[in-house]
PyMOL Python script that loads the backbone (N, CA, C, O; Angstrom):
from pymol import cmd

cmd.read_pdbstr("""\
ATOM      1  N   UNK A   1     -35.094-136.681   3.156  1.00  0.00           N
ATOM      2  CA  UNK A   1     -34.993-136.432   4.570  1.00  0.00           C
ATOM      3  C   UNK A   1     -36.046-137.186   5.341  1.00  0.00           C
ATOM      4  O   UNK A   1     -36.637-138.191   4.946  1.00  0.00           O
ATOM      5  N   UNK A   2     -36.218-136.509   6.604  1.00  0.00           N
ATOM      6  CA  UNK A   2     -37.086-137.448   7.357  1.00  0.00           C
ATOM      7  C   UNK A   2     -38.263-137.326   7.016  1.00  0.00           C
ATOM      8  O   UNK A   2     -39.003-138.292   7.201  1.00  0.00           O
ATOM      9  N   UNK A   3     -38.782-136.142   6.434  1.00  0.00           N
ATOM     10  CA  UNK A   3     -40.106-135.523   6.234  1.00  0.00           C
ATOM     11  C   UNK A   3     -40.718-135.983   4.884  1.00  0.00           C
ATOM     12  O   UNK A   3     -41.853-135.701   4.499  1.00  0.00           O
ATOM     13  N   UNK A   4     -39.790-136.740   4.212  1.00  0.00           N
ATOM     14  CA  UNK A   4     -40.234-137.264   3.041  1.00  0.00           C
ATOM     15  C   UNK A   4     -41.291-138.145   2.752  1.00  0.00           C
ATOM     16  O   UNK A   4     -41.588-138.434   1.593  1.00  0.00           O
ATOM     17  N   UNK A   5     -42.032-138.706   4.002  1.00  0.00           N
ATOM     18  CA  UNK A   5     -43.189-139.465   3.809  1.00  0.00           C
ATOM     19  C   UNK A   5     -44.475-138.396   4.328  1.00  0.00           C
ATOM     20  O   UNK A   5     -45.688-138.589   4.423  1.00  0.00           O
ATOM     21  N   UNK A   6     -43.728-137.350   4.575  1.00  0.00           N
ATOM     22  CA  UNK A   6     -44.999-136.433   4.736  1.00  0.00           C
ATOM     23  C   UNK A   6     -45.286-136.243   3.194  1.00  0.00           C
ATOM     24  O   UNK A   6     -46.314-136.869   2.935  1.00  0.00           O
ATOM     25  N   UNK A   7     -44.922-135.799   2.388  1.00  0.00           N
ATOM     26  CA  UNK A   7     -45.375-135.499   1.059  1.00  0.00           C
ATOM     27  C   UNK A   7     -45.841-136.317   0.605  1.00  0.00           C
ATOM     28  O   UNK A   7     -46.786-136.092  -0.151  1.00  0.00           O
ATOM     29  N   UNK A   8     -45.376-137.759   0.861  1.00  0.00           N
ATOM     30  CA  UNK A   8     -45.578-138.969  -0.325  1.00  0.00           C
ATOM     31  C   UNK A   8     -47.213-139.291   0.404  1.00  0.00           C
ATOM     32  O   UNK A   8     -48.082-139.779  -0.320  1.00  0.00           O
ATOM     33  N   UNK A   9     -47.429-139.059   1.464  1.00  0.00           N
ATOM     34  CA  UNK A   9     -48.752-139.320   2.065  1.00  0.00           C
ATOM     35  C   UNK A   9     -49.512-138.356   1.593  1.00  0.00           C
ATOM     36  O   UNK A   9     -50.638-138.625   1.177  1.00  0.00           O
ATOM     37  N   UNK A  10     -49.081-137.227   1.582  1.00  0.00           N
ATOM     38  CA  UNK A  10     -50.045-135.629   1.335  1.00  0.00           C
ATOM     39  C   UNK A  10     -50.426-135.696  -0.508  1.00  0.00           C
ATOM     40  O   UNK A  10     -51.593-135.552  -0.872  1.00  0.00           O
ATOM     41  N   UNK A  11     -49.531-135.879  -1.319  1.00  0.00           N
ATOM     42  CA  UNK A  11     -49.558-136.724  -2.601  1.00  0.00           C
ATOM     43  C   UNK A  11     -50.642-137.763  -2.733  1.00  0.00           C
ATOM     44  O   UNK A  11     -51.786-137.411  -3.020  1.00  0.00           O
ATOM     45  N   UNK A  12     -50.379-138.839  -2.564  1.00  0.00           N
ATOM     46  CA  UNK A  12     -51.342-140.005  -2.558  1.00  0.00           C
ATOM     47  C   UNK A  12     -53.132-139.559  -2.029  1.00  0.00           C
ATOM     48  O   UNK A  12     -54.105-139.962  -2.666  1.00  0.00           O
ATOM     49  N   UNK A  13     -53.235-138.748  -0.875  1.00  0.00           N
ATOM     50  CA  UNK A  13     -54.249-138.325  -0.301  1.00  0.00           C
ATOM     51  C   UNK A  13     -55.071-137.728  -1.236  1.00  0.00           C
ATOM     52  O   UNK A  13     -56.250-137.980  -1.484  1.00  0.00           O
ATOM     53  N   UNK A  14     -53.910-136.444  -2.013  1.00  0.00           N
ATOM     54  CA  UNK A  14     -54.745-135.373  -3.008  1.00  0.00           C
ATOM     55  C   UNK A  14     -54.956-136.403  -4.284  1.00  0.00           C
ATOM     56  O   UNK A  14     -55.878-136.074  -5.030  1.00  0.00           O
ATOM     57  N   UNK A  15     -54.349-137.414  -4.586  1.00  0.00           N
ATOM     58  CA  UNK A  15     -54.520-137.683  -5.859  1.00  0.00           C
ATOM     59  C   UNK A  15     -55.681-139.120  -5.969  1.00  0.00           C
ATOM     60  O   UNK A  15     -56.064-139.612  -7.031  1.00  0.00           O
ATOM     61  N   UNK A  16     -56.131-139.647  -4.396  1.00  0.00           N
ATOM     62  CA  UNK A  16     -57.148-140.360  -4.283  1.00  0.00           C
ATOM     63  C   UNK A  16     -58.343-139.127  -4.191  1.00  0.00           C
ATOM     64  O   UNK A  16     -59.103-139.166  -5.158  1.00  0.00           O
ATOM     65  N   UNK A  17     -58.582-138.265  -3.403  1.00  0.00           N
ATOM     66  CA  UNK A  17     -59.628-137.225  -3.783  1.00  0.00           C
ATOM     67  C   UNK A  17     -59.890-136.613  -4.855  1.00  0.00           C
ATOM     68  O   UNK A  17     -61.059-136.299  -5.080  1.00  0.00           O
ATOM     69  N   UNK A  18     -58.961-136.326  -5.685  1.00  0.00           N
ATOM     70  CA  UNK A  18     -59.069-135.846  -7.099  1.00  0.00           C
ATOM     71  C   UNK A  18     -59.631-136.895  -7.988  1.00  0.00           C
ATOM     72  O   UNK A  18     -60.387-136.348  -8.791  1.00  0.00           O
ATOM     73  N   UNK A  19     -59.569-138.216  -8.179  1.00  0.00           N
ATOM     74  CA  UNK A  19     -60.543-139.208  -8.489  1.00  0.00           C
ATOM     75  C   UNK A  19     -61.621-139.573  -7.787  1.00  0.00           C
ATOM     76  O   UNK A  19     -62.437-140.337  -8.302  1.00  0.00           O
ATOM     77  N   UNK A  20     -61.796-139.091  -6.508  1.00  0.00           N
ATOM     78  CA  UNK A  20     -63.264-139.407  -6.440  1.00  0.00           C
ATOM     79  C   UNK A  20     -64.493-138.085  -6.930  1.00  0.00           C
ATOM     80  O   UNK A  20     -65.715-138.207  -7.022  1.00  0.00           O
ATOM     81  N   UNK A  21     -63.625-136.842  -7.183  1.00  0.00           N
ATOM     82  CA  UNK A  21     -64.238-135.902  -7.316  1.00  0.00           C
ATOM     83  C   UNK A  21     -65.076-136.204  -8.898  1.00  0.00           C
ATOM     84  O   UNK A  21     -66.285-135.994  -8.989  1.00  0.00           O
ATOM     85  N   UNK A  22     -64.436-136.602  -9.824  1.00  0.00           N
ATOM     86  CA  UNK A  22     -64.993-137.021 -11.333  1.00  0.00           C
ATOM     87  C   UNK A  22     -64.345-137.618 -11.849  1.00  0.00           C
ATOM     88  O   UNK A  22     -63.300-137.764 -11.216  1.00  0.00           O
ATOM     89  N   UNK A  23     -64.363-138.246 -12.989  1.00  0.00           N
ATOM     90  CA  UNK A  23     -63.735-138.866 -14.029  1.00  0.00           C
ATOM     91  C   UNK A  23     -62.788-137.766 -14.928  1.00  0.00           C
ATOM     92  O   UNK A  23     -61.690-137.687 -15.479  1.00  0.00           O
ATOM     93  N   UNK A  24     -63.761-137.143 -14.724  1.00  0.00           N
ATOM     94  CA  UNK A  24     -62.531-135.725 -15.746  1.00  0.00           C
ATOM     95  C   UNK A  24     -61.277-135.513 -15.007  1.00  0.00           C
ATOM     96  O   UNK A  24     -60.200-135.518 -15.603  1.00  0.00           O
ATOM     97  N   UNK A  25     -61.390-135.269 -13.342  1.00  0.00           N
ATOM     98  CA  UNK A  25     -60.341-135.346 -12.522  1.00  0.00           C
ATOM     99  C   UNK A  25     -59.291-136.150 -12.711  1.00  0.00           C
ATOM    100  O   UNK A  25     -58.174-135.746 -13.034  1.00  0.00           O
ATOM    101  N   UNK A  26     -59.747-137.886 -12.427  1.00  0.00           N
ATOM    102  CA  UNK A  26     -59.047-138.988 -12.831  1.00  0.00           C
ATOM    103  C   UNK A  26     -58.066-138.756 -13.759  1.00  0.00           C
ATOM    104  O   UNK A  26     -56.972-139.254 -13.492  1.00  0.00           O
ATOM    105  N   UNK A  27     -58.205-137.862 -15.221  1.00  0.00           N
ATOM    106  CA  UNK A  27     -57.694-137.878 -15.685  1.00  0.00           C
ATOM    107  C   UNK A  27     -57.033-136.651 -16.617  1.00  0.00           C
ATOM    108  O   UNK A  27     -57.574-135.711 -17.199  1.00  0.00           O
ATOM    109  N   UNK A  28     -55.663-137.051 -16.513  1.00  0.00           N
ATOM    110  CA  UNK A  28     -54.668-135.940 -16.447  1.00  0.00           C
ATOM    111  C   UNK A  28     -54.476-135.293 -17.848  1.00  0.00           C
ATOM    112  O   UNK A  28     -53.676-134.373 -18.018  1.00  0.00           O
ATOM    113  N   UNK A  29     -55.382-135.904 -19.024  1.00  0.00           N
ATOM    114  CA  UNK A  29     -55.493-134.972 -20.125  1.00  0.00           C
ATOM    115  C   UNK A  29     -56.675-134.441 -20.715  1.00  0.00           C
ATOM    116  O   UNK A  29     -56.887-134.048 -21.862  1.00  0.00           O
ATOM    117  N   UNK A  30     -57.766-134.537 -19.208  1.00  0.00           N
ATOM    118  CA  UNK A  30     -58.546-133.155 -18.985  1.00  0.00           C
ATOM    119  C   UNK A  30     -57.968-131.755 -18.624  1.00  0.00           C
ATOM    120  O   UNK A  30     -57.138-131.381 -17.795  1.00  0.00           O
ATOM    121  N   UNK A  31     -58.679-131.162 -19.509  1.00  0.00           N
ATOM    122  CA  UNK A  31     -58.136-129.596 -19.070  1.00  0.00           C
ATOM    123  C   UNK A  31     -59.216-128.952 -18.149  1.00  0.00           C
ATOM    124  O   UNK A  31     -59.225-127.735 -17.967  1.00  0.00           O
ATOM    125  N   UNK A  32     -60.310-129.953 -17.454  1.00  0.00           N
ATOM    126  CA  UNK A  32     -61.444-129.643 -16.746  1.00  0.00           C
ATOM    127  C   UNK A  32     -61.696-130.129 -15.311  1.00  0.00           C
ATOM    128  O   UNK A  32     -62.709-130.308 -14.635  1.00  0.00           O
ATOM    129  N   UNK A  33     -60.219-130.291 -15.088  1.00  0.00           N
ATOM    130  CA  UNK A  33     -60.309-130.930 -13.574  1.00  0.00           C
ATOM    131  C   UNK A  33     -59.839-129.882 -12.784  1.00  0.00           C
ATOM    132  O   UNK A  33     -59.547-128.769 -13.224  1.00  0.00           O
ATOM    133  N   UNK A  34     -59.772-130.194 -11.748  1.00  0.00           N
ATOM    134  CA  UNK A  34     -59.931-129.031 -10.426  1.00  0.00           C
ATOM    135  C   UNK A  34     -58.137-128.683 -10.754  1.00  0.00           C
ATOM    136  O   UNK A  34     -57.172-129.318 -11.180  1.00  0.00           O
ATOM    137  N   UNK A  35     -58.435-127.207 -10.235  1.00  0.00           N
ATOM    138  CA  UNK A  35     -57.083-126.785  -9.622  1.00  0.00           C
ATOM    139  C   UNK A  35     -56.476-127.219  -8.711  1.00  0.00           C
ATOM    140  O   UNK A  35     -56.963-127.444  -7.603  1.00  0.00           O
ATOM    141  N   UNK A  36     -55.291-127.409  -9.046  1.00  0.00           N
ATOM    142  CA  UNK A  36     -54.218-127.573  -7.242  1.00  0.00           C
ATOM    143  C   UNK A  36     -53.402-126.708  -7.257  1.00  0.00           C
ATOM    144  O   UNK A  36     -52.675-126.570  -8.241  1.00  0.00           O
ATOM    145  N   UNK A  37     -53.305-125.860  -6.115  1.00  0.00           N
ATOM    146  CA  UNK A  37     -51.907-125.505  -5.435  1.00  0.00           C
ATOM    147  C   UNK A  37     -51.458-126.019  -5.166  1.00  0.00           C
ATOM    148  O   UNK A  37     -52.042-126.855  -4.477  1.00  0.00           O
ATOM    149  N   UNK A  38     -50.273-126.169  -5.288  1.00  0.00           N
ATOM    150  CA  UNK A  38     -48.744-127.031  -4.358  1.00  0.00           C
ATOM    151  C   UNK A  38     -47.821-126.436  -3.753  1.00  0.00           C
ATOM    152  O   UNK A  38     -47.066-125.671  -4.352  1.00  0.00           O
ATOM    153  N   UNK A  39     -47.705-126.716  -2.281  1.00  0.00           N
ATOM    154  CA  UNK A  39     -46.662-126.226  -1.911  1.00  0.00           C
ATOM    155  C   UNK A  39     -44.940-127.000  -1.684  1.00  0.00           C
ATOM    156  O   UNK A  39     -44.682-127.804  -0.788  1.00  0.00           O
ATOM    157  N   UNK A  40     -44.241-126.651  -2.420  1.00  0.00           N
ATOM    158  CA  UNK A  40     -43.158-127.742  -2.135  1.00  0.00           C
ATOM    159  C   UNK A  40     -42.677-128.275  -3.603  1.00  0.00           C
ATOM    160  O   UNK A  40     -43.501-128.475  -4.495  1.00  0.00           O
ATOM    161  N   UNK A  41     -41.591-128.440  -3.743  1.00  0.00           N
ATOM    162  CA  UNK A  41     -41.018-129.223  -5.001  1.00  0.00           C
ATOM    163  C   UNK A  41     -41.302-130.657  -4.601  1.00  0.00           C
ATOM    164  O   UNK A  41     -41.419-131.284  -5.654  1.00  0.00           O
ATOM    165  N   UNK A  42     -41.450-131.385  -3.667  1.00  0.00           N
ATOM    166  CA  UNK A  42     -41.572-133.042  -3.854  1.00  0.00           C
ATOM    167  C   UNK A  42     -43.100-133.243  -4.214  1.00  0.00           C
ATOM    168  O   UNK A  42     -43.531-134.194  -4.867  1.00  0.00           O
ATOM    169  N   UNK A  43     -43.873-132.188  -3.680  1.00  0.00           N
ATOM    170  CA  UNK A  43     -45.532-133.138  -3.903  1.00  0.00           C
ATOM    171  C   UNK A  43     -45.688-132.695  -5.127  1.00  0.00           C
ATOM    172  O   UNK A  43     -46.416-133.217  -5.970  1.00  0.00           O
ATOM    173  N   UNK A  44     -44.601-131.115  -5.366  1.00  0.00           N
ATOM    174  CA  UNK A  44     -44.871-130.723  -6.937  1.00  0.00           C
ATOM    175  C   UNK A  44     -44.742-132.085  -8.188  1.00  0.00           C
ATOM    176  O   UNK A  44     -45.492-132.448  -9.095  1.00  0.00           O
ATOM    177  N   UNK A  45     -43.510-132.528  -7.726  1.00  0.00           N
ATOM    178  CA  UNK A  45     -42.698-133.265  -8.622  1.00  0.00           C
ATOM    179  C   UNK A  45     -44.200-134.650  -8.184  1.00  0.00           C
ATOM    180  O   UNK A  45     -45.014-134.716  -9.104  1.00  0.00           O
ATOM    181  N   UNK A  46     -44.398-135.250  -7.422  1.00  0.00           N
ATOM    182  CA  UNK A  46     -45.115-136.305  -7.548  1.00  0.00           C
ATOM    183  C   UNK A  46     -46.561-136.328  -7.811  1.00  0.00           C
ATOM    184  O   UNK A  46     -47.103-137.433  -7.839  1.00  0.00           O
ATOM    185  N   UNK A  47     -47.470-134.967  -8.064  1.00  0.00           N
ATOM    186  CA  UNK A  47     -48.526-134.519  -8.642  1.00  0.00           C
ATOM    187  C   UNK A  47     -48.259-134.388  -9.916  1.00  0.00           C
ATOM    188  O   UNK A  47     -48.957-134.781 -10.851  1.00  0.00           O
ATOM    189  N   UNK A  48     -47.161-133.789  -9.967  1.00  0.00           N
ATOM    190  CA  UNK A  48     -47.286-133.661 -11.509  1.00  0.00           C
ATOM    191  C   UNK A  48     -47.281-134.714 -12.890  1.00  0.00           C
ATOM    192  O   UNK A  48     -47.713-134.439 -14.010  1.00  0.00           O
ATOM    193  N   UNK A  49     -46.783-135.732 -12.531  1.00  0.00           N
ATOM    194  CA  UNK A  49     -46.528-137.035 -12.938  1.00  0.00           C
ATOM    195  C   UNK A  49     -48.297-137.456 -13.554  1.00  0.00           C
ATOM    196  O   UNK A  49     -48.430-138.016 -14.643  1.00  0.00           O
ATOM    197  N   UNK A  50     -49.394-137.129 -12.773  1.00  0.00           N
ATOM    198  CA  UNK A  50     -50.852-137.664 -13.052  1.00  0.00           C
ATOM    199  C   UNK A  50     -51.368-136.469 -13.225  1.00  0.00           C
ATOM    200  O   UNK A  50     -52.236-136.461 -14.097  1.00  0.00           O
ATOM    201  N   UNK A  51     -51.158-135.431 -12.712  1.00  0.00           N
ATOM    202  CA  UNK A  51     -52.079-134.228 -13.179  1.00  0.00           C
ATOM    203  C   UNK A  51     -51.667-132.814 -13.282  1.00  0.00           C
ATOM    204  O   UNK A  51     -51.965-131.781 -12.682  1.00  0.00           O
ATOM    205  N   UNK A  52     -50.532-133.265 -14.677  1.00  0.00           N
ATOM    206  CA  UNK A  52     -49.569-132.380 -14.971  1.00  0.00           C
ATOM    207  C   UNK A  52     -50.416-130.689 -15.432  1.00  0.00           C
ATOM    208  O   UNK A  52     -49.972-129.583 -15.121  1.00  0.00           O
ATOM    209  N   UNK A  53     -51.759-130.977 -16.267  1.00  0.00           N
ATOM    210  CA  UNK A  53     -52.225-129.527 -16.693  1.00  0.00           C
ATOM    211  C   UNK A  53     -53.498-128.952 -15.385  1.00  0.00           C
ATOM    212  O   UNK A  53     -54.348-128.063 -15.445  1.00  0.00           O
ATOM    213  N   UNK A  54     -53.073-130.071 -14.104  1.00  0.00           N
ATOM    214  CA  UNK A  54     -54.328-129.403 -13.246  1.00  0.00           C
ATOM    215  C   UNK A  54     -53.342-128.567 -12.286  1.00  0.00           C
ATOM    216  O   UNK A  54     -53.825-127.959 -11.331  1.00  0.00           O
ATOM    217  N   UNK A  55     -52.706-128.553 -12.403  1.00  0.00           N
ATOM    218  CA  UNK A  55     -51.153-127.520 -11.505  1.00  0.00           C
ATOM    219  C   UNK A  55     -51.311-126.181 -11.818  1.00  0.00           C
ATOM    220  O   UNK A  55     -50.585-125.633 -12.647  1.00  0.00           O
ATOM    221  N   UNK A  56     -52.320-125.524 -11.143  1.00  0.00           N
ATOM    222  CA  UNK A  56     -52.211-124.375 -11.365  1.00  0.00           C
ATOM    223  C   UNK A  56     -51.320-123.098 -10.689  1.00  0.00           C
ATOM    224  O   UNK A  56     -51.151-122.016 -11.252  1.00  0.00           O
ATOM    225  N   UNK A  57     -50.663-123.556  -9.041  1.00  0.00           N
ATOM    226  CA  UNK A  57     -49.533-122.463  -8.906  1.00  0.00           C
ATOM    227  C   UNK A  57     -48.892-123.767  -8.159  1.00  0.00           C
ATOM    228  O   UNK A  57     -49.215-124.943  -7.994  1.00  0.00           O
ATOM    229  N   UNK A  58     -47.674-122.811  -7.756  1.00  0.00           N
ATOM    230  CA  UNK A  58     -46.498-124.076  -7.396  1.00  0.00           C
ATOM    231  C   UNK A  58     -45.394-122.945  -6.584  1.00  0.00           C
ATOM    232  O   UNK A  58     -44.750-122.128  -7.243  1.00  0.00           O
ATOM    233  N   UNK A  59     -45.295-123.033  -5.143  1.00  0.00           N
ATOM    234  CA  UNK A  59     -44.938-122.354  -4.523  1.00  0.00           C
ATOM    235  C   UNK A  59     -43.200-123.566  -3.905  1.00  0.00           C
ATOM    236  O   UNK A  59     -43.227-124.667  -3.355  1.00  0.00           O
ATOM    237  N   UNK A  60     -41.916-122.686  -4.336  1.00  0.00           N
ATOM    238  CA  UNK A  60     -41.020-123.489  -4.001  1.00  0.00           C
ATOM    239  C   UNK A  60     -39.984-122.536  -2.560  1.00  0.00           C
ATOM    240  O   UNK A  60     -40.031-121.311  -2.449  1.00  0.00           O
ATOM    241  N   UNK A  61     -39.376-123.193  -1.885  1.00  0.00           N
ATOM    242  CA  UNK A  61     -38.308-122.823  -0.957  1.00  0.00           C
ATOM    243  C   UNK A  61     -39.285-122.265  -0.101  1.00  0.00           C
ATOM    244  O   UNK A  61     -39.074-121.194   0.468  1.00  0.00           O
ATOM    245  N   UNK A  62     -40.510-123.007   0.062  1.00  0.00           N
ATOM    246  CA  UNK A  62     -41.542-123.479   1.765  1.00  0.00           C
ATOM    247  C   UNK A  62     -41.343-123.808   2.500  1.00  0.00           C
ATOM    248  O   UNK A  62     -41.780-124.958   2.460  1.00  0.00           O
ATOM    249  N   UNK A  63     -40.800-123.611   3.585  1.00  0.00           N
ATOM    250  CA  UNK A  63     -40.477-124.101   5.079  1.00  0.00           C
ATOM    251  C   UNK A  63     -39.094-124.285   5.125  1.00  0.00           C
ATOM    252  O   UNK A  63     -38.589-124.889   6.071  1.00  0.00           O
ATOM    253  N   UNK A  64     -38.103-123.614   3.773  1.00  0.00           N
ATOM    254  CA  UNK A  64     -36.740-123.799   4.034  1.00  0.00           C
ATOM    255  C   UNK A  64     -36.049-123.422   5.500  1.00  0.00           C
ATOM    256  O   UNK A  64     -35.212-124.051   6.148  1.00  0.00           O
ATOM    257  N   UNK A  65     -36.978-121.648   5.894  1.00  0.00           N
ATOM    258  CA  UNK A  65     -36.557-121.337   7.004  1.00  0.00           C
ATOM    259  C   UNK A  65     -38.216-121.921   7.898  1.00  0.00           C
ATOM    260  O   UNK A  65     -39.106-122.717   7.600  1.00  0.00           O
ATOM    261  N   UNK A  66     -37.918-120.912   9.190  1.00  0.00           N
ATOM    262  CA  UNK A  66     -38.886-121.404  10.267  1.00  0.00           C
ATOM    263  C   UNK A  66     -39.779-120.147   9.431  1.00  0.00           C
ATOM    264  O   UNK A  66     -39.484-118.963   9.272  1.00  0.00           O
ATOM    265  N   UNK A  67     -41.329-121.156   8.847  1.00  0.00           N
ATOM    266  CA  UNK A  67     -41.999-119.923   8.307  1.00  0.00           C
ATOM    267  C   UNK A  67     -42.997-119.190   9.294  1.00  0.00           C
ATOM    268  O   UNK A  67     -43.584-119.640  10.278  1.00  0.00           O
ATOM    269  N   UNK A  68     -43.014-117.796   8.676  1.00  0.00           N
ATOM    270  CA  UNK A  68     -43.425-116.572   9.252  1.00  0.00           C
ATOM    271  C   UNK A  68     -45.445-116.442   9.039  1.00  0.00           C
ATOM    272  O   UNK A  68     -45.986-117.168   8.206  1.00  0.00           O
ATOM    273  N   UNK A  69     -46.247-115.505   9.856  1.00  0.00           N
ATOM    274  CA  UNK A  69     -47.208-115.621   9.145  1.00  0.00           C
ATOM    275  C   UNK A  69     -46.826-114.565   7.679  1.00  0.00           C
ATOM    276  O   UNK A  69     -47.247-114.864   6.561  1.00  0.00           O
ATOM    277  N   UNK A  70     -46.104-113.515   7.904  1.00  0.00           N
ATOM    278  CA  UNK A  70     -45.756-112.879   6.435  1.00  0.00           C
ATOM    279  C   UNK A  70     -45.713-113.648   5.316  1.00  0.00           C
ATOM    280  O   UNK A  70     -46.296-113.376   4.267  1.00  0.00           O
ATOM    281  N   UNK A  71     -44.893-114.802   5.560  1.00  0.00           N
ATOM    282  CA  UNK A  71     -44.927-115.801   4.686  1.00  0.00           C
ATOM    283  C   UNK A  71     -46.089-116.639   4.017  1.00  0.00           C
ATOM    284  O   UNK A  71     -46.017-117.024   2.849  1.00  0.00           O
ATOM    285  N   UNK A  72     -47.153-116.889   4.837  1.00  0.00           N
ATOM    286  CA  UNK A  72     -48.197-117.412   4.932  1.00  0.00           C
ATOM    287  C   UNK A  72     -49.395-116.666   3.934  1.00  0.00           C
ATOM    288  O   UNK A  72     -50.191-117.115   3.109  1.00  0.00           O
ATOM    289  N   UNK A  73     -49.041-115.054   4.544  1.00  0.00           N
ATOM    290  CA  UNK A  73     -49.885-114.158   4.121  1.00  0.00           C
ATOM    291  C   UNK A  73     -49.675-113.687   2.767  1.00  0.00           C
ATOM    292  O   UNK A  73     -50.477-112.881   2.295  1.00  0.00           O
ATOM    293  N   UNK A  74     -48.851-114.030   2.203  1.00  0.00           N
ATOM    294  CA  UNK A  74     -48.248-113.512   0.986  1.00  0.00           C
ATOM    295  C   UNK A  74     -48.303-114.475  -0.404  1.00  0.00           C
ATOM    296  O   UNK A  74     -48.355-114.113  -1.579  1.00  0.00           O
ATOM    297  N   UNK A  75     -48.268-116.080   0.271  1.00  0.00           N
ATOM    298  CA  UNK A  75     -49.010-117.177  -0.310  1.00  0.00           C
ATOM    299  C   UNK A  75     -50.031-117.068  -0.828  1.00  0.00           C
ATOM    300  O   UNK A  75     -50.246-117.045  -2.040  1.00  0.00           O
ATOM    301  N   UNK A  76     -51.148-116.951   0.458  1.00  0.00           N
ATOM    302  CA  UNK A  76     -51.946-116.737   0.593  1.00  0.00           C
ATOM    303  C   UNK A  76     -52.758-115.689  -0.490  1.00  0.00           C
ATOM    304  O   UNK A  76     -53.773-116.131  -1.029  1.00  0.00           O
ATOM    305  N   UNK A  77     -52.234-114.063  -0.858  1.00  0.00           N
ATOM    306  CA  UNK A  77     -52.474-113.150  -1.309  1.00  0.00           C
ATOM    307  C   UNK A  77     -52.347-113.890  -3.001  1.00  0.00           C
ATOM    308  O   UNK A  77     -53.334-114.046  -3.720  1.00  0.00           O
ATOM    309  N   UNK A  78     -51.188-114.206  -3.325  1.00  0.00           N
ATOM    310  CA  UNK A  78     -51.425-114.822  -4.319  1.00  0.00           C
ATOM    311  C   UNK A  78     -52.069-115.847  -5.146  1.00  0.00           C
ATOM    312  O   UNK A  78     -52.017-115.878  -6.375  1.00  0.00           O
ATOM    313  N   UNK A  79     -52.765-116.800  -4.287  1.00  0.00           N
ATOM    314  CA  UNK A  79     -53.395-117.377  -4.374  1.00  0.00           C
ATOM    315  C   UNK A  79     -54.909-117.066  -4.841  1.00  0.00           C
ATOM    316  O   UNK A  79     -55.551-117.615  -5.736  1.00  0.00           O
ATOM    317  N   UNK A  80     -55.322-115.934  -3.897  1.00  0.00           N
ATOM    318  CA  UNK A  80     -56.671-115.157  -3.937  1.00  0.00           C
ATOM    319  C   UNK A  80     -56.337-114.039  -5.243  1.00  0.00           C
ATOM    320  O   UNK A  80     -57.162-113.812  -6.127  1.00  0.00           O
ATOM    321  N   UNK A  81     -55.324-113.562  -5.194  1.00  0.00           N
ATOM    322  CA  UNK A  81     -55.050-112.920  -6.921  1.00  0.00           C
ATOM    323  C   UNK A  81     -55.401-114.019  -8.220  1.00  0.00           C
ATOM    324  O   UNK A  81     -56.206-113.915  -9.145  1.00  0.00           O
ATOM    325  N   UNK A  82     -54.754-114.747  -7.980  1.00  0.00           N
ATOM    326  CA  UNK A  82     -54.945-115.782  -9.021  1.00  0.00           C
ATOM    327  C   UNK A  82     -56.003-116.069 -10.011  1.00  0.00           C
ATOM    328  O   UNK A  82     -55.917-116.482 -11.167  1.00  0.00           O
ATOM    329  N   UNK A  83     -57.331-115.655  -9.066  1.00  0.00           N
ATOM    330  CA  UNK A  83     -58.536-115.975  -9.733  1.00  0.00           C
ATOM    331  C   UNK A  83     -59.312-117.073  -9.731  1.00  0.00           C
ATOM    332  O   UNK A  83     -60.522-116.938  -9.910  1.00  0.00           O
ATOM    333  N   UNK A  84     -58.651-118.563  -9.493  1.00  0.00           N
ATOM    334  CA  UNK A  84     -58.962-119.505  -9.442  1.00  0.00           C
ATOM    335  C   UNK A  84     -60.100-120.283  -8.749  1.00  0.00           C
ATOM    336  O   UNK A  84     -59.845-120.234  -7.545  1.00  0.00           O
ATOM    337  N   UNK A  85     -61.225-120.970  -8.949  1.00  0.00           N
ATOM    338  CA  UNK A  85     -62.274-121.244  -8.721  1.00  0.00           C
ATOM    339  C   UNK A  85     -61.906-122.518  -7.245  1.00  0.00           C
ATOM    340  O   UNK A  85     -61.997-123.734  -7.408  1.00  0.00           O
ATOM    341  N   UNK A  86     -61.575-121.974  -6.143  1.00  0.00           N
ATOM    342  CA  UNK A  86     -61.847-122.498  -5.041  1.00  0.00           C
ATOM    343  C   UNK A  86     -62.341-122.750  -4.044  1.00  0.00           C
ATOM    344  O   UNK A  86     -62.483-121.838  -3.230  1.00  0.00           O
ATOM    345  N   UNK A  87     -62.769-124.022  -3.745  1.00  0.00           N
ATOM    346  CA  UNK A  87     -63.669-124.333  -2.720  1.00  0.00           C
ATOM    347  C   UNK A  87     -63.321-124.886  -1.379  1.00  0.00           C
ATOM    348  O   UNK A  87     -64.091-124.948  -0.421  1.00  0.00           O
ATOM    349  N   UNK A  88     -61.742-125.390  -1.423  1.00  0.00           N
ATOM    350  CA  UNK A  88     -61.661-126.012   0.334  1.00  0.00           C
ATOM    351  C   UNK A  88     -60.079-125.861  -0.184  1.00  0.00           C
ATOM    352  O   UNK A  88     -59.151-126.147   0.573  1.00  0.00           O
TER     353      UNK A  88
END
""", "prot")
cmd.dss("prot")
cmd.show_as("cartoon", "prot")
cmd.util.cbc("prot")
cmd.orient("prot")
């Protein structure tokens, strides 16, 4: 669709910061690189390709409708359940 270079930009962005963060990052058969959330099956599908074991949740059928903050908040909740060591 039209929105398809939003991901491929949002993709490329996370996966130039994830190499400048370390070398362990850089590479995708560290099991010691940062977590990502993803929201979306396309940035899923094009993250996963380089940093298939740093995928730690993966949220699909995001913005199918007009999203809600319920929606947001519930992401959100799971995310902070998760446990996961996050910083930005």
């Amino acid at each position: 669709g039209l929105c398809g270079g939003i991901h491929s930009s949002v993709s490329k962005r996370t996966r130039a910061e994830l190499a400048k963060i370390s070398l362990t990052a850089a590479n995708p058969d560290s099991p010691e690189g940062p977590a990502i959330v993803v929201l979306g099956e396309k940035s899923k599908a094009q993250l996963q390709r380089s940093f298939k074991k740093n995928l730690a949740l993966s949220f699909s059928q995001v913005g199918r409708d007009v999203p809600t903050f319920a929606d947001a908040a519930a992401i959100a909740d799971m995310i902070f359940k998760s446990n996961l060591k996050l910083d930005k």
